[in-house]
C-alpha positions as CSV (number, residue, x, y, z in Angstrom):
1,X,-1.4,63.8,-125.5
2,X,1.2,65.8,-123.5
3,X,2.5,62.1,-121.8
4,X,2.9,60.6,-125.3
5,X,4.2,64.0,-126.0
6,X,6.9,64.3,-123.2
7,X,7.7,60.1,-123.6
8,X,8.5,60.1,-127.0
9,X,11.3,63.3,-126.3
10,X,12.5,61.6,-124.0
11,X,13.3,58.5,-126.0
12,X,14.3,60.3,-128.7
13,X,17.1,62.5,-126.1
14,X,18.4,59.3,-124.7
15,X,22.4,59.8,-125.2
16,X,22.1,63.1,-126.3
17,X,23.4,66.1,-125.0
18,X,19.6,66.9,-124.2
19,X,19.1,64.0,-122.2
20,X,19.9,66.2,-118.7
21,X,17.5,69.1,-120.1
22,X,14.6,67.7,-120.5
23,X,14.8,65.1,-117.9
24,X,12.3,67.4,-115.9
25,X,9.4,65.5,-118.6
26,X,10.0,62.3,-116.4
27,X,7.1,63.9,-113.9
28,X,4.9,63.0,-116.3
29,X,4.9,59.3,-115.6
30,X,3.1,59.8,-112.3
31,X,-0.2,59.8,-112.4
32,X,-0.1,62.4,-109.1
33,X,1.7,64.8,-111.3
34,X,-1.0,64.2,-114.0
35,X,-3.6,64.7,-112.3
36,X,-2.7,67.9,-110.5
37,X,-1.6,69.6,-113.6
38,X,-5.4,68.3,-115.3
39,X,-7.0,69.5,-111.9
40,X,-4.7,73.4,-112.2
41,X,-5.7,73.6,-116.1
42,X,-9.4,72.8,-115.9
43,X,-9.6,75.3,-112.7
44,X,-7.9,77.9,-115.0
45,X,-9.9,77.8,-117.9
46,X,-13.5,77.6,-116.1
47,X,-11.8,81.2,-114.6
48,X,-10.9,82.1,-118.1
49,X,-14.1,80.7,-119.7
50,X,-16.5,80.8,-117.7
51,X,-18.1,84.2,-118.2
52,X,-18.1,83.8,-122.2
53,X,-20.2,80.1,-121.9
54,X,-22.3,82.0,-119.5
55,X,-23.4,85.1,-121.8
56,X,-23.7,82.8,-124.3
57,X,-26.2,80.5,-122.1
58,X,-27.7,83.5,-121.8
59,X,-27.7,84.4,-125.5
60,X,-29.5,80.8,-125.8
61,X,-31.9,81.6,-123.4
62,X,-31.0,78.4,-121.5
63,X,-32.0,79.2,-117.7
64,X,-34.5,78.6,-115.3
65,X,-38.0,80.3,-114.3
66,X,-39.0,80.4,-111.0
67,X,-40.6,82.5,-108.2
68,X,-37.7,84.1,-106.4
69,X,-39.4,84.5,-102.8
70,X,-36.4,86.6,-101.5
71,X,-38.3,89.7,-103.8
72,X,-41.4,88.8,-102.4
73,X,-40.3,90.2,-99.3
74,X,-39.9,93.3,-101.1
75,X,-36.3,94.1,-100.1
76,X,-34.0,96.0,-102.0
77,X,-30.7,94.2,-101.6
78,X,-33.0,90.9,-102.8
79,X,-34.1,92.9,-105.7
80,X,-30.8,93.8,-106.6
81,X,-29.4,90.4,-106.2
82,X,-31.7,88.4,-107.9
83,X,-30.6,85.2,-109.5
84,X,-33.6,85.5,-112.1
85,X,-32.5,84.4,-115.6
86,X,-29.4,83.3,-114.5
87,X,-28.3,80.2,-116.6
88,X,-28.9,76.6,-114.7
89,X,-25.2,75.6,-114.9
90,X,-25.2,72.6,-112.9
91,X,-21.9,71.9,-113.2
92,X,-21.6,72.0,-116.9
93,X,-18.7,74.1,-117.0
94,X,-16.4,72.3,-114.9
95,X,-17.3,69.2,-116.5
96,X,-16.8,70.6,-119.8
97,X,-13.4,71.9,-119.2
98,X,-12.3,68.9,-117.1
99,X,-13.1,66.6,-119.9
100,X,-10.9,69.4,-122.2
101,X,-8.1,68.7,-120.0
102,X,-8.3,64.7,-119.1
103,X,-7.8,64.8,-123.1
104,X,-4.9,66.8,-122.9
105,X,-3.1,64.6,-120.2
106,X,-4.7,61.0,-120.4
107,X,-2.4,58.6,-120.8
């Protein structure tokens, strides 16, 4: 979307004045440039995100029952650091956001 985006201003400034401005959306064309800038964004928004799709894994109850041996052993610091109803991510929010983005920027 943003390389058909940046493409067609760039056709449309040819000969203009604006030509020089915006001759920084050339980057676009390489596909090292696009995929740095997908790789950045979908970093950035599993940061932003990713405690909101958590709670609301949580919300849907969406996790993973187990016996946590650590509190077995009856220590505090494994008490306290249980894992225990933590959603089963398994990647799901980087893929998420990394599809979000390889719409953004696919070419």
């Amino acid at each position: 979307m943003l390389y058909y985006l940046s493409q067609h201003l760039l056709e449309w400034s040819a000969g203009t004045p604006w030509a020089e401005r915006l001759s920084a959306l050339r980057l676009f064309r390489y596909i090292t440039f696009r995929s740095a800038g997908a790789a950045v964004t979908a970093l950035a928004m599993s940061w932003w995100l990713g405690d909101r799709v958590i709670v609301w894994l949580k919300k849907l109850k969406f996790g993973q029952e187990y016996a946590d041996k650590a509190e077995d052993t009856g220590s505090l610091a494994a008490r306290l650091l249980s894992k225990k109803g933590t959603p089963t991510m398994g990647g799901t929010t980087p893929k998420l956001f990394s599809r979000a983005v390889v719409e953004l920027v696919h070419r």
